[in-house]
C-alpha positions as CSV (number, residue, x, y, z in Angstrom):
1,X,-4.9,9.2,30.0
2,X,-7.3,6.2,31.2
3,X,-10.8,5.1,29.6
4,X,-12.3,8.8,30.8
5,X,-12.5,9.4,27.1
6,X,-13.9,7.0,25.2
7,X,-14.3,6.6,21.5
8,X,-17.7,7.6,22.6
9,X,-17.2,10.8,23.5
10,X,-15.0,12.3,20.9
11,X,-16.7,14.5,18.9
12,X,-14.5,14.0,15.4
13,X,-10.6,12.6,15.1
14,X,-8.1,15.1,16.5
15,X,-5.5,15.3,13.8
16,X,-1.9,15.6,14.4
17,X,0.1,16.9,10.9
18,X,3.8,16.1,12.2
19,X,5.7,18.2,9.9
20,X,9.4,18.4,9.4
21,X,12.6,17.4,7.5
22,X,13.7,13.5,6.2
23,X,14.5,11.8,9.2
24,X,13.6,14.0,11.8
25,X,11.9,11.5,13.4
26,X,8.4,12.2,12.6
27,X,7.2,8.4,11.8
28,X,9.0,7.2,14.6
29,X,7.0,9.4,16.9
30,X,4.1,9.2,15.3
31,X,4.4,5.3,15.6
32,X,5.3,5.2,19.2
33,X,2.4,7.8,20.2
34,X,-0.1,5.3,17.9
35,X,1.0,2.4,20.3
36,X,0.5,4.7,23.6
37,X,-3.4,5.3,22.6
38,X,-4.3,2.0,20.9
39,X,-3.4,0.8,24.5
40,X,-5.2,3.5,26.0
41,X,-8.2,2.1,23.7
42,X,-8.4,4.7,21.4
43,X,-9.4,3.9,17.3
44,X,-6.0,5.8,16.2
45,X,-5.3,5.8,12.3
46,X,-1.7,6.8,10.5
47,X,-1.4,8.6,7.4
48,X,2.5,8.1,6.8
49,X,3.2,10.3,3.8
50,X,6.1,8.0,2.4
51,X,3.5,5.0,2.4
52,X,0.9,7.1,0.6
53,X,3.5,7.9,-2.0
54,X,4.4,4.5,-2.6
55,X,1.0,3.0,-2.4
56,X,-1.6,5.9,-3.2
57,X,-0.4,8.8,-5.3
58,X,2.2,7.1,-7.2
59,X,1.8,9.6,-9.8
60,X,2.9,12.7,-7.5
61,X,6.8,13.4,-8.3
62,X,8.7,15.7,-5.4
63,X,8.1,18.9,-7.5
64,X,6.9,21.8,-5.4
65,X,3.2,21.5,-7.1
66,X,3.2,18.0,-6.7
67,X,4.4,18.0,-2.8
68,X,1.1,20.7,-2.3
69,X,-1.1,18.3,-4.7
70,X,-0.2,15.3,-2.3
71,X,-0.6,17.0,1.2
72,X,-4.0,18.3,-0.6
73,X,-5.0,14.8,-0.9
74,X,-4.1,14.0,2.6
75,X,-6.0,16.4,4.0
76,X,-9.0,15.3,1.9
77,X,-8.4,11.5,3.2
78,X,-8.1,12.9,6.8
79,X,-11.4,14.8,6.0
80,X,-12.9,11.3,5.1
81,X,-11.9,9.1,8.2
82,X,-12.3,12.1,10.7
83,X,-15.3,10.6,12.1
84,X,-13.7,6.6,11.9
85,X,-11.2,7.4,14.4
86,X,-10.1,9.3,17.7
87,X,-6.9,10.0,16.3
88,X,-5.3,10.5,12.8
89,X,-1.5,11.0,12.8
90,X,-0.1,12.7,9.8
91,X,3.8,12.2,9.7
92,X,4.8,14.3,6.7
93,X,7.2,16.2,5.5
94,X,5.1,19.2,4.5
95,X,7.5,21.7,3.5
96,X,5.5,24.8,2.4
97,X,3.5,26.6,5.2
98,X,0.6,27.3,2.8
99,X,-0.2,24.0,2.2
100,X,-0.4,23.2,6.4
101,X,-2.5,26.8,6.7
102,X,-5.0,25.0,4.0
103,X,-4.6,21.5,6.3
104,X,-5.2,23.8,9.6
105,X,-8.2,25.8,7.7
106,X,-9.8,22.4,6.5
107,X,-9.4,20.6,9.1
108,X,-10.0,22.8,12.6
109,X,-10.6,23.2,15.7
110,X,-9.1,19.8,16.2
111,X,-6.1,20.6,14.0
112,X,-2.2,20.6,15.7
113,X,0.7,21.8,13.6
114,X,3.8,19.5,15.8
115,X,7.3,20.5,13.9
116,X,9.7,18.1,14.2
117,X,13.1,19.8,14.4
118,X,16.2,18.1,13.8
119,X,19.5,20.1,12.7
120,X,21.3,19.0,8.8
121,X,24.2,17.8,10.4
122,X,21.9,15.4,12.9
123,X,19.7,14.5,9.6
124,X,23.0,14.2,8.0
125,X,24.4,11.9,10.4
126,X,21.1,9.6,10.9
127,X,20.2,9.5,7.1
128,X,18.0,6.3,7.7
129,X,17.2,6.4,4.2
130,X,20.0,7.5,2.1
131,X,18.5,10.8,1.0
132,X,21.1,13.0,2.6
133,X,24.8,10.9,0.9
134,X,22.0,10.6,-2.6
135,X,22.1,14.5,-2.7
136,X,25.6,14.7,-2.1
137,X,26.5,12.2,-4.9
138,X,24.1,14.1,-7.2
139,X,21.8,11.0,-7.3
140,X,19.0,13.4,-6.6
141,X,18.6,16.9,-6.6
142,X,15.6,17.8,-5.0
143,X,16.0,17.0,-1.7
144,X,13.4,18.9,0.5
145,X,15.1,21.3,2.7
146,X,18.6,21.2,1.2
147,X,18.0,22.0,-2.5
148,X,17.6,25.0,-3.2
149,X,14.4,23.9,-5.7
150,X,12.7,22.6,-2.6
151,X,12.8,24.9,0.3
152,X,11.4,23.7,3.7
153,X,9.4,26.4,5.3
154,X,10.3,26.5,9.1
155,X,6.2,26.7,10.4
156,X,6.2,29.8,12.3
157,X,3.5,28.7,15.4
158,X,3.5,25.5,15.5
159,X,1.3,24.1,18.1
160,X,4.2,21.9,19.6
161,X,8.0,21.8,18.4
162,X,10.0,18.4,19.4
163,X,13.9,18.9,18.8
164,X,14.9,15.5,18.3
165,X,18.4,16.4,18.3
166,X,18.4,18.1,22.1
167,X,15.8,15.7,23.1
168,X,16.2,12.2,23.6
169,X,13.2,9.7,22.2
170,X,12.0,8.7,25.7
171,X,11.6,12.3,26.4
172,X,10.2,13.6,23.1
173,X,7.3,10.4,23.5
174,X,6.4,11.8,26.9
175,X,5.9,15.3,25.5
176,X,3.8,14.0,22.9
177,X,1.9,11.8,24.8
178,X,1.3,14.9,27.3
179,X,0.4,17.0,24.4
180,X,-2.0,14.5,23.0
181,X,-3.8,14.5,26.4
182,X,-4.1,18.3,26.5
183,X,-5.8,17.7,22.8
184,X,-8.3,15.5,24.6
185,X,-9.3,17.8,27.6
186,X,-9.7,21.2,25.1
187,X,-11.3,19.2,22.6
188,X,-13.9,17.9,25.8
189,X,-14.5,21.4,26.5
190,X,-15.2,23.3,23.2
């Protein structure tokens, strides 16, 4: 990418809402492509939606209205910091494609939609967090995208799609990286 775009010259941050399943892989490439542009020199912010929950809306719970409620204040933080920052990264799980047409809607032109695809029995198998063997021991039962409470709504256009189960992370970084160059020549032009 190089210094030919400095903080300067960005008009407002361009916002990438990762969106996709429990342990997809979202924060981990959303962490790797904040490293790429902080050296790069970019002002690069993430939004991490499990840290938000844990530090900021504490009082959201993991029921369908309280999943939109939450990704409703994300938007509105992201509509705070947009002019702080070059980049804000948004790894989320963001199940229900109404609430990413509202993020889109409220936060265009420099909106991108990246879904992070990884099959059950890959999420099964990586279950960094224990979510997966929680559901199957009934610990939980609203597991987005495998209870039947909490659908995940498969985005229809996204503006990139990683597979992170046919893709390795080396390649899946590169793509992003590629992607979040693109971002910075349309963005230059409009």
């Amino acid at each position: 990418m190089g210094n030919q775009y400095s903080h300067d010259m960005l008009k407002r941050a361009i916002v990438f809402w990762f969106t996709g399943l429990s342990g997809s892989g979202k924060s981990t490439l959303a962490q790797g492509l904040f490293n790429s542009l902080i050296k790069e020199g970019f002002k690069v912010l993430i939004l991490d939606g499990d840290d938000l929950r844990n530090q900021v809306h504490r009082h959201l719970g993991f029921t369908p209205e309280d999943i939109r409620k939450n990704n409703e204040l994300i938007v509105s933080l992201c509509e705070k910091k947009r002019n702080e920052y070059d980049f804000i990264l948004v790894p989320i799980i963001s199940p229900y494609r109404d609430s990413r047409a509202n993020a889109r809607f409220k936060l265009a032109p420099d909106f991108h939609e990246i879904y992070i695809r990884a099959d059950l029995q890959t999420l099964n198998i990586r279950d960094t967090k224990g979510l997966y063997r929680a559901f199957k021991k009934n610990e939980i039962n609203n597991l987005i995208g495998v209870s039947s409470t909490n659908p995940y709504e498969v985005p229809e256009s996204s503006d990139l799609l990683i597979d992170t189960a046919a893709e390795t992370l080396q390649l899946s970084s590169e793509r992003l990286l590629i992607f979040a160059n693109q971002c910075l020549v349309e963005q230059k032009t409009i």
